[in-house]
N, C-alpha and C positions, 0 to 999 in steps of 0.2 A: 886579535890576540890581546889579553888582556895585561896589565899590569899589573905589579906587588904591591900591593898598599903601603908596604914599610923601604926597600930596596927600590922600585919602581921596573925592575927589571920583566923583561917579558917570560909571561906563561900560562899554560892552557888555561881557561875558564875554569874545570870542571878541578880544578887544583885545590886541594884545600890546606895547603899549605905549602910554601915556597922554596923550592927545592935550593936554591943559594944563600937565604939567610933565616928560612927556619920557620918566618911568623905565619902563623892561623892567617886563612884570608877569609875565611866566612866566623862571622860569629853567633853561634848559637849555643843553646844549652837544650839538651832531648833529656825526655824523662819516657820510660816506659812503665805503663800501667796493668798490675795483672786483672784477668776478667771475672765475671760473677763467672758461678758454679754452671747456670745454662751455655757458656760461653765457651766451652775447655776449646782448647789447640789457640785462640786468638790473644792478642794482645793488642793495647792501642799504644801507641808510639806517642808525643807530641813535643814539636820543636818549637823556639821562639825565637826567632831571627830578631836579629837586629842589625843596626845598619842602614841602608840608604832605602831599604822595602820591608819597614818592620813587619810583621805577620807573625801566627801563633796557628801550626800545622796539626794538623790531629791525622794521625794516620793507622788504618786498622788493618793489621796482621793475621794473617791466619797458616800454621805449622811452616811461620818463617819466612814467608811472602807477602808485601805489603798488598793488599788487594783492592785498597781505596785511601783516598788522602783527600783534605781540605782544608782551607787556608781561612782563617779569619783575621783583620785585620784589627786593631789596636781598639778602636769602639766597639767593634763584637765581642771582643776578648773580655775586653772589660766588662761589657753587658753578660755575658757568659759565669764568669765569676761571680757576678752577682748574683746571678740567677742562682747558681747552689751553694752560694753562701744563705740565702734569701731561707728556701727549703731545706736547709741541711737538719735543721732540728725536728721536722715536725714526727711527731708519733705514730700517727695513723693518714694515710693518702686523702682520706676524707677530711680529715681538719686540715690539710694541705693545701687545700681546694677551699674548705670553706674561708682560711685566712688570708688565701691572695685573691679570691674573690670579693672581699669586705676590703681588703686596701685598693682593689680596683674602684668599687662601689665609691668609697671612701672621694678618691682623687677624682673623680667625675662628679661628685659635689660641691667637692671644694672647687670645682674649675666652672661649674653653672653659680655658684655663690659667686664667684668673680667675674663672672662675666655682670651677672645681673648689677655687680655695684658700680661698673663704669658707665 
């Protein structure tokens, strides 16, 4: 049995909050996301815990029933967000492609140019 993080007193795990003095025992913040038009009935869910096992849950709904979930932890997340910060502008799927293909090209020279001057 677990304890209250604020009171100490004992209660179920699965508690999310403390029936004797009130406080939240898990902390997180959920955002639900609605889907493109090919998607109707679904939703994605995505929570970020925090705490002693940070993670960032992405969980995919469909007419109300979570049907799959997975967890990325704090480097993915971050990698994550970058990644549609990165693309979020581009125009057309093809200059998409050709622009992170030229900063891949890019960073594979500059890492053979560094190699060769050591």
């Amino acid at each position: 049995m677990a304890g209250c993080t604020a009171c100490g007193k004992n209660l179920e795990a699965s508690f999310r909050f403390c029936p004797w003095c009130g406080v939240a025992q898990r902390r997180k913040l959920v955002e639900f996301f609605r889907p493109h038009p090919n998607s109707a009935g679904r939703a994605l869910r995505v929570s970020r815990y925090y705490g002693d096992d940070p993670q960032v849950r992405f969980s995919v709904w469909d007419d109300g029933v979570a049907r799959a979930a997975v967890s990325l932890d704090e480097a993915e997340s971050r990698r994550l967000a970058s990644f549609l910060g990165r693309t979020a502008h581009c125009p057309r799927e093809l200059s998409c492609r050709r622009e992170l293909g030229l900063a891949t090209r890019l960073r594979d020279v500059a890492q053979r140019v560094s190699a060769t001057r050591r």
